[in-house]
TILO-633278 format. One record per residue (C-alpha): residue number from 1; residue in one letter; x, y, z. Coordinates in nm, 3 decimals, always signed. Layout:
! residues N
pos,code,xx,yy,zz
NUM,a,X,Y,Z
...
END
This chain:
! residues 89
pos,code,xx,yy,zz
1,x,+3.759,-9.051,+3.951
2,x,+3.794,-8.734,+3.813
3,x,+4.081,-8.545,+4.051
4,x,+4.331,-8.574,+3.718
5,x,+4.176,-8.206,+3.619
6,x,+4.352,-7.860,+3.607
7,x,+4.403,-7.649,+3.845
8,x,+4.505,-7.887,+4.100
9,x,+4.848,-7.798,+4.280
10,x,+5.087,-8.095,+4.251
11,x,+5.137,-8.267,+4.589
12,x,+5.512,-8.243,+4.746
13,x,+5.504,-8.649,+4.757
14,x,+5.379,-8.650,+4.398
15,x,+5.583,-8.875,+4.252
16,x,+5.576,-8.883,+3.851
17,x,+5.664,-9.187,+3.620
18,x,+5.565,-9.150,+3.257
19,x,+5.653,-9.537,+3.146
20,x,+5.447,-9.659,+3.481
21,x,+5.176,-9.420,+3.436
22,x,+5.106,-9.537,+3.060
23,x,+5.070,-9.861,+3.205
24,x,+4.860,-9.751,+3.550
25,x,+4.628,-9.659,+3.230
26,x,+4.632,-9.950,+3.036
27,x,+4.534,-10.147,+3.347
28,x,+4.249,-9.911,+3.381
29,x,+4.151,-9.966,+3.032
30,x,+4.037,-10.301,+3.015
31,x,+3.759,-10.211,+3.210
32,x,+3.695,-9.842,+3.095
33,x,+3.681,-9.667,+2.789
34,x,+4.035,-9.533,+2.648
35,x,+4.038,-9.164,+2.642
36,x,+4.387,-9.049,+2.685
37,x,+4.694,-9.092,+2.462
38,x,+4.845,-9.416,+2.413
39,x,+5.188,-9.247,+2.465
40,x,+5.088,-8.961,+2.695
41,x,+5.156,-8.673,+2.445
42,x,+4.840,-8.472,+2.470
43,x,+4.712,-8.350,+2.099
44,x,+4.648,-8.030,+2.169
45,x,+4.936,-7.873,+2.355
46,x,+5.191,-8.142,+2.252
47,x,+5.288,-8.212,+2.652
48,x,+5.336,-8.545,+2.838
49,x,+5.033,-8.558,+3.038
50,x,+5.196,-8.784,+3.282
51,x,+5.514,-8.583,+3.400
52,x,+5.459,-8.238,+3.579
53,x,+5.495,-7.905,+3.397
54,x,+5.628,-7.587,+3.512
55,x,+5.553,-7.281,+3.516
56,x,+5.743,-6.923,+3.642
57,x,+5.509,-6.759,+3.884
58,x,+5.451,-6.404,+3.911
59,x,+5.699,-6.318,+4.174
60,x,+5.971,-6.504,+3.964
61,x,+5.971,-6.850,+4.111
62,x,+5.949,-7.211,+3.981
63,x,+5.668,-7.402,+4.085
64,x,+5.487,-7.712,+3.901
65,x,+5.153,-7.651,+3.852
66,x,+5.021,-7.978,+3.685
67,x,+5.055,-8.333,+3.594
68,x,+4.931,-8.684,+3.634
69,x,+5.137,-8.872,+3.884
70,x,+5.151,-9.237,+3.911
71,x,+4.893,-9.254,+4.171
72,x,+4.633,-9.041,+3.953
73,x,+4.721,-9.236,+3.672
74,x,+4.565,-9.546,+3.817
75,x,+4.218,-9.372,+3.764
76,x,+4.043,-9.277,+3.488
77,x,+4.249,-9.014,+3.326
78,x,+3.988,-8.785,+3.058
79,x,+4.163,-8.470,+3.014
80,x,+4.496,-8.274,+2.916
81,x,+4.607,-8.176,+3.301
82,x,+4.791,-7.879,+3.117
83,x,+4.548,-7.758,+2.857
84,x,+4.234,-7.858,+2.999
85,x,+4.160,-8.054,+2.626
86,x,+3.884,-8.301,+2.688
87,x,+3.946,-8.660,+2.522
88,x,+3.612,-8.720,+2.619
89,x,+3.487,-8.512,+2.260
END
């Protein structure tokens, strides 16, 4: 339930819909508690949990490092994949 946190490399078949994702959660809601964003903007680092964010490694190359992808998104999504914020607080 919990494989939405940081520090997980983004799969190559990850495939990322913010408008499906939002509603992967909503589904999940109405049997969990809401903890994440309504519209996906986390509060902290003002990024859209739901779409992949990248990052320049150290030997000059693009990579995504995380992100909620529609398949994650039909869990139980408690935390900022970017910032590691907690909506759980």
């Amino acid at each position: 339930m919990f494989d939405t946190m940081i520090d997980m490399k983004i799969r190559e078949d990850s495939e990322f819909d913010v408008q499906q994702s939002i509603k992967n959660q909503q589904e999940v809601w109405k049997t969990l508690p809401e903890f994440a964003p309504s519209n996906g903007i986390c509060c902290k680092c003002h990024q859209q949990i739901y779409a992949p964010r990248k990052y320049f490694g150290r030997d000059g190359t693009t990579e995504y490092k995380s992100g909620i992808d529609i398949e994650q998104s039909k869990h139980l999504v408690t935390g900022c994949p970017h910032c590691n914020r907690s909506y759980c607080d």
